[in-house]
Jmol script that loads the backbone (N, CA, C; Angstrom):
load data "model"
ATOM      1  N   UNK A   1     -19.189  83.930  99.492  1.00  0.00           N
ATOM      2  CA  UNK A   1     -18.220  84.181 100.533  1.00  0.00           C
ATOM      3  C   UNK A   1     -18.725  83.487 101.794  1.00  0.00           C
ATOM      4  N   UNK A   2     -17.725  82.643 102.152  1.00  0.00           N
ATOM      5  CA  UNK A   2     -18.462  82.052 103.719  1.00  0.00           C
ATOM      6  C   UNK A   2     -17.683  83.080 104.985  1.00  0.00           C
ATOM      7  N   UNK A   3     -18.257  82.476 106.060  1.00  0.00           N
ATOM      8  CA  UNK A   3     -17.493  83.168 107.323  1.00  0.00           C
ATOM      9  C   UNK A   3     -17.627  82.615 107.966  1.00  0.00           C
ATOM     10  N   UNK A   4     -16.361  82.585 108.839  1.00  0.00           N
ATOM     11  CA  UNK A   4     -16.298  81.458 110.333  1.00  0.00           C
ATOM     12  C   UNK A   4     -16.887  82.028 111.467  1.00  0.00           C
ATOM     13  N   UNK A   5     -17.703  82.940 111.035  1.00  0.00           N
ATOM     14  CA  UNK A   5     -17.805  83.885 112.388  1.00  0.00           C
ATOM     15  C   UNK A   5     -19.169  83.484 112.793  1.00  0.00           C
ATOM     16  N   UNK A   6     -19.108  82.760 113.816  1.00  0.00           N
ATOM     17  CA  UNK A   6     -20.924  82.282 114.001  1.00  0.00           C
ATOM     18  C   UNK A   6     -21.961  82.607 114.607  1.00  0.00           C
ATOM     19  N   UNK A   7     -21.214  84.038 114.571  1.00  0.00           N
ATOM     20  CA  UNK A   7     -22.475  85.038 115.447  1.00  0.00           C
ATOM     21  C   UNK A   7     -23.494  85.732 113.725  1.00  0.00           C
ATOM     22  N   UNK A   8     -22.238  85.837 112.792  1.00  0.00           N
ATOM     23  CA  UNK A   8     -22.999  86.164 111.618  1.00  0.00           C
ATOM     24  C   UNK A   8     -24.291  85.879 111.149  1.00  0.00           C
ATOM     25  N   UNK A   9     -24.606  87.307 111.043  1.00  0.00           N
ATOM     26  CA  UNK A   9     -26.762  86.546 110.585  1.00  0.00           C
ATOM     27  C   UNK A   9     -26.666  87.468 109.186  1.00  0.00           C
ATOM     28  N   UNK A  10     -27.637  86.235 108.793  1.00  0.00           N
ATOM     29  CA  UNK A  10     -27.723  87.569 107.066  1.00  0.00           C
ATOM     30  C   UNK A  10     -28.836  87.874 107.201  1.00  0.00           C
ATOM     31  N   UNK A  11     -29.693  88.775 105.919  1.00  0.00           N
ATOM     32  CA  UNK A  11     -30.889  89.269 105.710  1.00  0.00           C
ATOM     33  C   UNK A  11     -31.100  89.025 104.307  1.00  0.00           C
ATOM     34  N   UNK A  12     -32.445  88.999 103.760  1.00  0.00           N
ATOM     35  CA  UNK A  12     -32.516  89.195 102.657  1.00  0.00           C
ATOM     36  C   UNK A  12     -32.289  90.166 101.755  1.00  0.00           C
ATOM     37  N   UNK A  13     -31.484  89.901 100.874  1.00  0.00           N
ATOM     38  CA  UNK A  13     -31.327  90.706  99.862  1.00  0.00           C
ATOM     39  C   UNK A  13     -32.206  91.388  98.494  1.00  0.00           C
ATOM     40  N   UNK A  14     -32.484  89.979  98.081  1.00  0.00           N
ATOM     41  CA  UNK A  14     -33.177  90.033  96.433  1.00  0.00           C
ATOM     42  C   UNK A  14     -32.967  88.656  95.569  1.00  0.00           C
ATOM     43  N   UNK A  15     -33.858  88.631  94.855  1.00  0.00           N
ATOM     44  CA  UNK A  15     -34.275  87.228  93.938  1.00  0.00           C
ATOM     45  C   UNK A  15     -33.717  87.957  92.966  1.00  0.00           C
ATOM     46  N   UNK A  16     -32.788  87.788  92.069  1.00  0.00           N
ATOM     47  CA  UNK A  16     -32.091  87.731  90.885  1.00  0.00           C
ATOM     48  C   UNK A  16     -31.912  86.946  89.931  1.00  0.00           C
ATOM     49  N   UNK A  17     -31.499  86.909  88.471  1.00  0.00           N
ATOM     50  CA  UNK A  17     -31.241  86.690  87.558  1.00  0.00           C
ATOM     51  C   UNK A  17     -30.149  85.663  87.563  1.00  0.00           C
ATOM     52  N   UNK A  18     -29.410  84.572  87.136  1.00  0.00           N
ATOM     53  CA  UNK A  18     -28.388  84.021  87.656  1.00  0.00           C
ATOM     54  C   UNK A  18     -27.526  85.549  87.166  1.00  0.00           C
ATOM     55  N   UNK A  19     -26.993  84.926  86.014  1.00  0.00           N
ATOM     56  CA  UNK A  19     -25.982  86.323  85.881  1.00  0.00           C
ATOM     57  C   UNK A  19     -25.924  87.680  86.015  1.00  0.00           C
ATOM     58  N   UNK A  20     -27.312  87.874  87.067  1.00  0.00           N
ATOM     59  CA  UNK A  20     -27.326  89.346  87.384  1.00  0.00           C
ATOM     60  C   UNK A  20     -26.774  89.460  88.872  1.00  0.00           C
ATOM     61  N   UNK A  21     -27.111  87.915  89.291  1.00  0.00           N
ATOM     62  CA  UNK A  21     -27.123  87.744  91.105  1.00  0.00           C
ATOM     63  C   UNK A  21     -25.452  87.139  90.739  1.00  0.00           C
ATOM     64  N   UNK A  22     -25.143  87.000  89.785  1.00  0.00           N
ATOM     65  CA  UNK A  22     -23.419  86.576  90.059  1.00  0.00           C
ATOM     66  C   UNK A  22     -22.201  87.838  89.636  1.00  0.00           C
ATOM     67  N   UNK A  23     -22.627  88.868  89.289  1.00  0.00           N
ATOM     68  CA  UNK A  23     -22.676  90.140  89.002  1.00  0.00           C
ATOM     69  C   UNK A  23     -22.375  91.064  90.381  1.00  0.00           C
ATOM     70  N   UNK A  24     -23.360  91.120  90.941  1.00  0.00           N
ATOM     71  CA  UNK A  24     -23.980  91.477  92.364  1.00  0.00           C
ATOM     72  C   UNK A  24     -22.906  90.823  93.609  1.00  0.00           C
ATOM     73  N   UNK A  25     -22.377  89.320  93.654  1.00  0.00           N
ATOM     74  CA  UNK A  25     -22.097  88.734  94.355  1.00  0.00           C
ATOM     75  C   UNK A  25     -20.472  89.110  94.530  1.00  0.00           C
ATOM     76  N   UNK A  26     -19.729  88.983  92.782  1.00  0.00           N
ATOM     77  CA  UNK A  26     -18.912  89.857  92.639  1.00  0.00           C
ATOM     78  C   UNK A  26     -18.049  91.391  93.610  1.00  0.00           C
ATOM     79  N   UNK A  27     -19.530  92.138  93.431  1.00  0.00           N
ATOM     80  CA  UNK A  27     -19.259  93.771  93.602  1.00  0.00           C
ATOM     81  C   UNK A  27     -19.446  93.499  95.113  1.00  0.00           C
ATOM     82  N   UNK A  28     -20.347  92.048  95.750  1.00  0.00           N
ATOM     83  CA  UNK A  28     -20.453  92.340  97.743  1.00  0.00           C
ATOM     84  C   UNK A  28     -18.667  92.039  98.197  1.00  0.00           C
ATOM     85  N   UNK A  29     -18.175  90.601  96.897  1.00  0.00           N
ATOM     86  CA  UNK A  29     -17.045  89.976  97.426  1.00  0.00           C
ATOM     87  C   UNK A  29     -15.876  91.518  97.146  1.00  0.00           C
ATOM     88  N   UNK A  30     -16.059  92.117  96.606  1.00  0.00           N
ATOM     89  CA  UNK A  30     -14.747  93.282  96.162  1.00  0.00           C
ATOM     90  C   UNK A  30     -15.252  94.335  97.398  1.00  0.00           C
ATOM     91  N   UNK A  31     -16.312  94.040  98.248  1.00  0.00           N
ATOM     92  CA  UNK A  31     -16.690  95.120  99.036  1.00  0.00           C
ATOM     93  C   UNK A  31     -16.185  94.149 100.316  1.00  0.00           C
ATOM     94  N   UNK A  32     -16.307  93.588 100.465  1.00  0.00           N
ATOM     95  CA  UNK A  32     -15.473  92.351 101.848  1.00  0.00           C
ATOM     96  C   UNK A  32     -17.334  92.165 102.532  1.00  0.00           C
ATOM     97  N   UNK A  33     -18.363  92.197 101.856  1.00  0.00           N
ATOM     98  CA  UNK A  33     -19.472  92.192 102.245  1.00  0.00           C
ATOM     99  C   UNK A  33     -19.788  90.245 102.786  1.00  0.00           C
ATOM    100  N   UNK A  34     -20.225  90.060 103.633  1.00  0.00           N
ATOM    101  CA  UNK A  34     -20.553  88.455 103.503  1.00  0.00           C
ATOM    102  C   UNK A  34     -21.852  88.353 102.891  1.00  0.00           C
ATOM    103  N   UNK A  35     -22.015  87.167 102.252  1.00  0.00           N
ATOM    104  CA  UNK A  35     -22.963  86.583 101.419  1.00  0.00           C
ATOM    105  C   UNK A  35     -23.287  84.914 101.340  1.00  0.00           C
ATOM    106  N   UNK A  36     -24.424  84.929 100.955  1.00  0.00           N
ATOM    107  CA  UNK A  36     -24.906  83.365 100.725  1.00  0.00           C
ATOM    108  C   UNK A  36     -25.877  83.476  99.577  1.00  0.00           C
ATOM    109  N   UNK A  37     -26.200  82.258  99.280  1.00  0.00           N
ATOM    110  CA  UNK A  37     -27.779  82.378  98.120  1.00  0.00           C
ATOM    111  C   UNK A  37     -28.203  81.349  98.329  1.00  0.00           C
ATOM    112  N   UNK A  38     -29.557  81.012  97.753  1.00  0.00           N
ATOM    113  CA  UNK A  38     -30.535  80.017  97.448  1.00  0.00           C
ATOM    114  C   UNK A  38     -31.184  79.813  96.092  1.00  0.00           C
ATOM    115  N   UNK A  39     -30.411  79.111  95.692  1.00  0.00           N
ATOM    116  CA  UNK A  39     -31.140  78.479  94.088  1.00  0.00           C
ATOM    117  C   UNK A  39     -31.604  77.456  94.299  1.00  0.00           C
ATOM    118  N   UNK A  40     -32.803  77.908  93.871  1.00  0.00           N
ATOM    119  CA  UNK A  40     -33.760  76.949  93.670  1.00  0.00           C
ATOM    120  C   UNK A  40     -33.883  75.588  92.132  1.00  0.00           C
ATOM    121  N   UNK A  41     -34.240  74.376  92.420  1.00  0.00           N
ATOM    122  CA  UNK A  41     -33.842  73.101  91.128  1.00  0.00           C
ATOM    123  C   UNK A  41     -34.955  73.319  90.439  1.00  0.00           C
ATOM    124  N   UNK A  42     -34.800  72.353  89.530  1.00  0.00           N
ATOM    125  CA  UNK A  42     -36.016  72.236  88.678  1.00  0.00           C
ATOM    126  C   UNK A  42     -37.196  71.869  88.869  1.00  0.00           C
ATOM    127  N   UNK A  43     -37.151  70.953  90.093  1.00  0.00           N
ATOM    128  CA  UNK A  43     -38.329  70.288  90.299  1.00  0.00           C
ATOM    129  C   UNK A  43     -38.985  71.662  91.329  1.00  0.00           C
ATOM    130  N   UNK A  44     -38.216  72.075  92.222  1.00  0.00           N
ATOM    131  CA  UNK A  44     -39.372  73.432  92.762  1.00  0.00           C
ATOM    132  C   UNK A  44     -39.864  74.487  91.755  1.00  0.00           C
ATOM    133  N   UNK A  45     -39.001  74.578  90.620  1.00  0.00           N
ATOM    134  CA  UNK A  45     -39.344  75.604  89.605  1.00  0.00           C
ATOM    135  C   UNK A  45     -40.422  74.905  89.401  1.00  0.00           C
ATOM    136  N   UNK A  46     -40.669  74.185  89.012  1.00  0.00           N
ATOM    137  CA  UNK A  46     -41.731  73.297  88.120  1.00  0.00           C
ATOM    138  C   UNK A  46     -43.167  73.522  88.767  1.00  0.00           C
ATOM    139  N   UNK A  47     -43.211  72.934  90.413  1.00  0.00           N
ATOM    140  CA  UNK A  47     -44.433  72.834  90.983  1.00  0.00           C
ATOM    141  C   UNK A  47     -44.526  74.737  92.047  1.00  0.00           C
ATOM    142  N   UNK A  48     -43.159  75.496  91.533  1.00  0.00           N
ATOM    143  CA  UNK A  48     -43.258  76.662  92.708  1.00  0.00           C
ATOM    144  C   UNK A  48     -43.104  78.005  91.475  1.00  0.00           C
ATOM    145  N   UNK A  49     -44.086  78.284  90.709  1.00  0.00           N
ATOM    146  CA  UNK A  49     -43.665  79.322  89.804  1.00  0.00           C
ATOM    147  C   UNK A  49     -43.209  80.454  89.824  1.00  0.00           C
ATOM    148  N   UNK A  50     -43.385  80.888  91.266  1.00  0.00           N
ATOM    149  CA  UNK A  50     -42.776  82.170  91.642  1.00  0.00           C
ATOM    150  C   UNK A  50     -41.163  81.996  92.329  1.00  0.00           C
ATOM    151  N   UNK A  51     -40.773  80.395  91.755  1.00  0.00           N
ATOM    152  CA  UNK A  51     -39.252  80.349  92.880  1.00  0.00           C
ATOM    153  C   UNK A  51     -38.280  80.537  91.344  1.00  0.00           C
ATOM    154  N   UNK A  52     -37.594  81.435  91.457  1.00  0.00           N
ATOM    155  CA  UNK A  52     -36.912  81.239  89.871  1.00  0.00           C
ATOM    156  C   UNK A  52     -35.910  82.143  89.792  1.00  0.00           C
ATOM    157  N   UNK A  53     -34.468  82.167  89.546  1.00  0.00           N
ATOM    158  CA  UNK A  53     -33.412  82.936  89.707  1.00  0.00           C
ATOM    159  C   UNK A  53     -32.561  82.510  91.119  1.00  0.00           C
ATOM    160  N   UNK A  54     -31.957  83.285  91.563  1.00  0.00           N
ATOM    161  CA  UNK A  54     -31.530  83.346  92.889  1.00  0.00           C
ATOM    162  C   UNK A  54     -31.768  84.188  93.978  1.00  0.00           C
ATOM    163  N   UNK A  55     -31.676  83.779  95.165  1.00  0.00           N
ATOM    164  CA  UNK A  55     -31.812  84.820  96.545  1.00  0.00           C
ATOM    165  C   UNK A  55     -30.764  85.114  96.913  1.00  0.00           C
ATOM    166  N   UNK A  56     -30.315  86.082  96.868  1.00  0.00           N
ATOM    167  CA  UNK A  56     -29.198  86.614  98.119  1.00  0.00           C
ATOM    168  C   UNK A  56     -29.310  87.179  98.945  1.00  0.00           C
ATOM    169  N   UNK A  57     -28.103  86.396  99.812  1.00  0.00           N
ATOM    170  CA  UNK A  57     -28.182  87.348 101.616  1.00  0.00           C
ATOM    171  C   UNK A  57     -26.791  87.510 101.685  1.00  0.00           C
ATOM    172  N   UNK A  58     -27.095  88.499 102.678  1.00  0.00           N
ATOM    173  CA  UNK A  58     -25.750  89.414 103.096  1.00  0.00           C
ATOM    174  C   UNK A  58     -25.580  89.594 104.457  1.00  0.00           C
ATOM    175  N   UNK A  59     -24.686  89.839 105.066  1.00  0.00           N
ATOM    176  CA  UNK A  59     -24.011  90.248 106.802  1.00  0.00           C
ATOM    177  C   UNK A  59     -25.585  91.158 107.086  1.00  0.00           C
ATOM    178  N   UNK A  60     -26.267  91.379 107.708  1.00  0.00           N
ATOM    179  CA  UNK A  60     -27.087  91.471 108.364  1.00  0.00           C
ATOM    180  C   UNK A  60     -26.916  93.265 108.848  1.00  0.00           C
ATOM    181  N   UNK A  61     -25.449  93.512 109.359  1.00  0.00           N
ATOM    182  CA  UNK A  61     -25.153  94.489 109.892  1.00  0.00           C
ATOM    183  C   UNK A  61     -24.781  95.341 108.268  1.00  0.00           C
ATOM    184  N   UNK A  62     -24.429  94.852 107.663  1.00  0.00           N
ATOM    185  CA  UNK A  62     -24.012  95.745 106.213  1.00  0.00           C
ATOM    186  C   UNK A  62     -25.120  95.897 105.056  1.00  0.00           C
ATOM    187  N   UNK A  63     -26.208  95.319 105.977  1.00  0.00           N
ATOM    188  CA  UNK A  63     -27.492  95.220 104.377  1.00  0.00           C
ATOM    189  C   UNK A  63     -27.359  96.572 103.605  1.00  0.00           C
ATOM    190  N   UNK A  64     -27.811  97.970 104.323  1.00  0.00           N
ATOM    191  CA  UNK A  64     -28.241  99.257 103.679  1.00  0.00           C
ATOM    192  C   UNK A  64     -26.737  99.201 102.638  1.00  0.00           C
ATOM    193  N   UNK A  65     -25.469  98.996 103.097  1.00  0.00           N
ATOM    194  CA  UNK A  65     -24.726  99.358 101.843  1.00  0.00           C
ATOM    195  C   UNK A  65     -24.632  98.201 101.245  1.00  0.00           C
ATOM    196  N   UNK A  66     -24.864  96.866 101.325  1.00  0.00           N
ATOM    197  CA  UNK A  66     -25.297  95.700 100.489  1.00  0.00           C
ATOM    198  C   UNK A  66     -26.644  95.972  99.175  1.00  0.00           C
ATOM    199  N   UNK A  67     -27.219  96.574  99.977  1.00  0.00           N
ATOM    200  CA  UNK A  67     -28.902  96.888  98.947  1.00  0.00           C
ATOM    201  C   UNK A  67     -27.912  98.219  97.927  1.00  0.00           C
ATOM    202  N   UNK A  68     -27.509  99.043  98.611  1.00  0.00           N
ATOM    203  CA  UNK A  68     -26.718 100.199  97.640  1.00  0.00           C
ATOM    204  C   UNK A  68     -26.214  99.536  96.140  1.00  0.00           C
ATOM    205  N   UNK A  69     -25.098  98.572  96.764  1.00  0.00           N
ATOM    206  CA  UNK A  69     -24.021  97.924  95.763  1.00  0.00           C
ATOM    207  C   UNK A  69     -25.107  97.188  95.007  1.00  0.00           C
ATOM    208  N   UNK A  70     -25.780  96.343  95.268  1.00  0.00           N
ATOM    209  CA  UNK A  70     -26.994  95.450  94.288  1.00  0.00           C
ATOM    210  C   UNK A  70     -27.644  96.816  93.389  1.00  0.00           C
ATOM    211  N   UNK A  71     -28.133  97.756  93.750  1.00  0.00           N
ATOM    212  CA  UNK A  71     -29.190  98.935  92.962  1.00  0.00           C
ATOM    213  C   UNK A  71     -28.241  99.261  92.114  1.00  0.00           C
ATOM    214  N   UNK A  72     -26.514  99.420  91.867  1.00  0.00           N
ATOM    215  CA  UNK A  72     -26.139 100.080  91.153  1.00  0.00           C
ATOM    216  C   UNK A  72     -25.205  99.038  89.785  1.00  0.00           C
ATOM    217  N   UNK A  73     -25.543  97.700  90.373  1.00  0.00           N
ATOM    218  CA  UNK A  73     -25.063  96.806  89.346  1.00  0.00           C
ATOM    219  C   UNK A  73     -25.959  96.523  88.125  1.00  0.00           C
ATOM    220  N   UNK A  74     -25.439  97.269  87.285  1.00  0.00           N
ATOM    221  CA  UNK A  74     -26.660  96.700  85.735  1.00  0.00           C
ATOM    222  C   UNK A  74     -26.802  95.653  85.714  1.00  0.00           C
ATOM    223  N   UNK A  75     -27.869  95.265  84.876  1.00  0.00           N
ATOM    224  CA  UNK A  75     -28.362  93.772  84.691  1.00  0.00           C
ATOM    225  C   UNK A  75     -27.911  93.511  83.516  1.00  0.00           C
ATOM    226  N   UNK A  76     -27.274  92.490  83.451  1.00  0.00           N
ATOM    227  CA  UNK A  76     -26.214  92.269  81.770  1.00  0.00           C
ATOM    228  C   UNK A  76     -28.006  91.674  80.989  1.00  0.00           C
ATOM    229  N   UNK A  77     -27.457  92.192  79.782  1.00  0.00           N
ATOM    230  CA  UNK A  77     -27.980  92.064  78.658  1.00  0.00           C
ATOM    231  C   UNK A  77     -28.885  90.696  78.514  1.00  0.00           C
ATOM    232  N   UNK A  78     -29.792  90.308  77.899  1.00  0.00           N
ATOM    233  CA  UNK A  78     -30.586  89.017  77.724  1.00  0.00           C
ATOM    234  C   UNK A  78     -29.560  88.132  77.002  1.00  0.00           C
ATOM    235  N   UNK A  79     -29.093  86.703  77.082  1.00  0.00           N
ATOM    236  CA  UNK A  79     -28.433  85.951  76.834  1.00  0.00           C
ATOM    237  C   UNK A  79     -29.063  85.706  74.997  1.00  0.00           C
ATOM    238  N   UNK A  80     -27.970  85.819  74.095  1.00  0.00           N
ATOM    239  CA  UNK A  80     -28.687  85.145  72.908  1.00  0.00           C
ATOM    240  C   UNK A  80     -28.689  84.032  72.780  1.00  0.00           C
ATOM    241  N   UNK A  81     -29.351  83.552  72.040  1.00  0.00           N
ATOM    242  CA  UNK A  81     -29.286  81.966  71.823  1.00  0.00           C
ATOM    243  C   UNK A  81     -30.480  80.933  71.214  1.00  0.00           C
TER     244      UNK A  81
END
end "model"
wireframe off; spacefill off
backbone 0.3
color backbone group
């Protein structure tokens, strides 16, 4: 979700799963919550082992019920394959 509003500041959220952090992103957009992320490529995965999944941030002023909505979204199942 973007916003034109350019006083908007986010905070950190949480490093997620892709399809756990697109899950999550979902339940902020059905909440009118603002959001951004940071995925990290292959080449930082490669030389940054702790960078892996996604980050999300949220409106700054809505974190405590942003962190709520993230704690209560299950983490879908391990992908087979």
């Amino acid at each position: 979700m973007t916003s034109a509003d350019p006083a908007l500041r986010t905070i950190y959220l949480g490093q997620f799963e892709h399809a756990h952090a697109d899950a999550i992103a979902a339940a902020l957009e059905y909440a009118g919550i603002a959001w951004t992320y940071k995925q990290f490529g292959a080449f930082t995965r490669f030389f940054f082992a702790g960078e892996w999944g996604v980050r999300l941030y949220v409106d700054a002023r809505r974190a405590a019920e942003a962190a709520t909505i993230a704690a209560s979204v299950p983490e879908p199942p391990p992908a087979r394959g």
